[in-house]
C-alpha angles and dihedrals in degrees: 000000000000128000091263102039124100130197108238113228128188127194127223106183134126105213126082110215089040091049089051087053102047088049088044086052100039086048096055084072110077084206088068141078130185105209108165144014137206145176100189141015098268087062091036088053077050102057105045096046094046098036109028098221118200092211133028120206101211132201117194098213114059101174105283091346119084117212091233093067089073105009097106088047095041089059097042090052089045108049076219138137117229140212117200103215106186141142087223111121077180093130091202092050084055115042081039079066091053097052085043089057113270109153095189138030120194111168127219099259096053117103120267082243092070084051097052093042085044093056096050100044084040084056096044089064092257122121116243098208125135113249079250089060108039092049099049092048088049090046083052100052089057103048093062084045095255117146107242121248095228136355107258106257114251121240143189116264085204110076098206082057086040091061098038086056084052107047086046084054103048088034093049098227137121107271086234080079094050112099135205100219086166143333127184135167100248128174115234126222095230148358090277079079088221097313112091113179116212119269093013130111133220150197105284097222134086128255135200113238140154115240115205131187130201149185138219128169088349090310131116136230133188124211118190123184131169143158108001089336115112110222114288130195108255122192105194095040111193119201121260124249116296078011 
């Protein structure tokens, strides 16, 4: 993506507080634009048609409409990629989304950081989907016979090696470069895992986690994970708790 160049980015939520934080997030990245906003399909099929996104932020339940009503067509109309953000652990909802078109899936109680990162990898033509994910919509497709759209990548079970696959990705090195200056099972304050981002609330509990630090070329790099989220880069790392 070049200096001037902006991912265009198009909301598709019904409610309004939720749509106003995603657009104040979303407007705090200077790669990102927000250029549309819509609470049902007759607005989503709007916006797509009058201001092109890249990439569409979805939510399933759209008041008594449900997403996956229109998903398929929508993204047939838009050219776009698309994004399902929901709060549903309904598996069928979900994996219904992915054979739709979703390309990627973040859920309501994972940090603003994973939706960022989500957008930029979506735009960049790479799925955004968990292992878990991945894995259970593949075994799906064959099952009904269907030749799979990609091979599920293959990550690391161990999180210190996670996050040094991912810091060699983003950074664009060999892995070999890539250091273990610590690692340690912690337990975080809260569900920001450490990483709170500003004007967001969490789950008040704590919850057990392994923070890792690495180094490439003299810098540092903090991992957190915690609960069913795989390690993830944070830049204002804060420390656990009796830390």
């Amino acid at each position: 993506m070049s200096q001037t160049e902006s991912i265009r980015v198009g909301i598709i939520e019904d409610h309004n507080i939720v749509r106003a934080g995603l657009r104040v997030m979303l407007m705090a990245h200077s790669d990102i634009e927000v250029v549309g906003e819509a609470a049902d399909r007759k607005e989503a099929f709007d916006i797509v048609k009058q201001k092109r996104p890249d990439v569409l932020l979805v939510d399933l339940q759209l008041g008594e409409t449900s997403a996956l009503d229109f998903l398929e067509e929508l993204m047939n109309v838009s050219g776009a990629r698309s994004i399902v953000v929901t709060g549903s652990t309904n598996d069928e909802e979900i994996h219904r989304s992915i054979q739709s078109g979703a390309t990627g899936v973040v859920f309501k109680n994972e940090n603003p950081d994973v939706l960022i990162r989500a957008i930029r990898k979506v735009y960049a033509g790479e799925p955004w989907l968990s292992r878990t994910l991945m894995t259970s919509a593949l075994t799906r497709l064959r099952a009904k016979n269907t030749p799979p759209p990609t091979d599920p990548p293959t990550l690391p079970a161990d999180p210190v090696e996670q996050a040094k696959a991912d810091l060699a990705a983003d950074l664009r090195v060999d892995p070999a470069q890539v250091t273990v200056v610590s690692t340690a099972e912690v337990t975080w304050r809260d569900g920001s895992l450490g990483c709170p981002e500003p004007g967001m609330f969490y789950t008040q509990a704590l919850i057990p986690g392994i923070r890792t630090i690495l180094e490439v070329a003299g810098k540092q790099y903090h991992y957190h994970s915690g609960g069913h989220r795989a390690p993830f880069r944070c830049e204002n790392p804060q420390p656990p708790a009796g830390g």
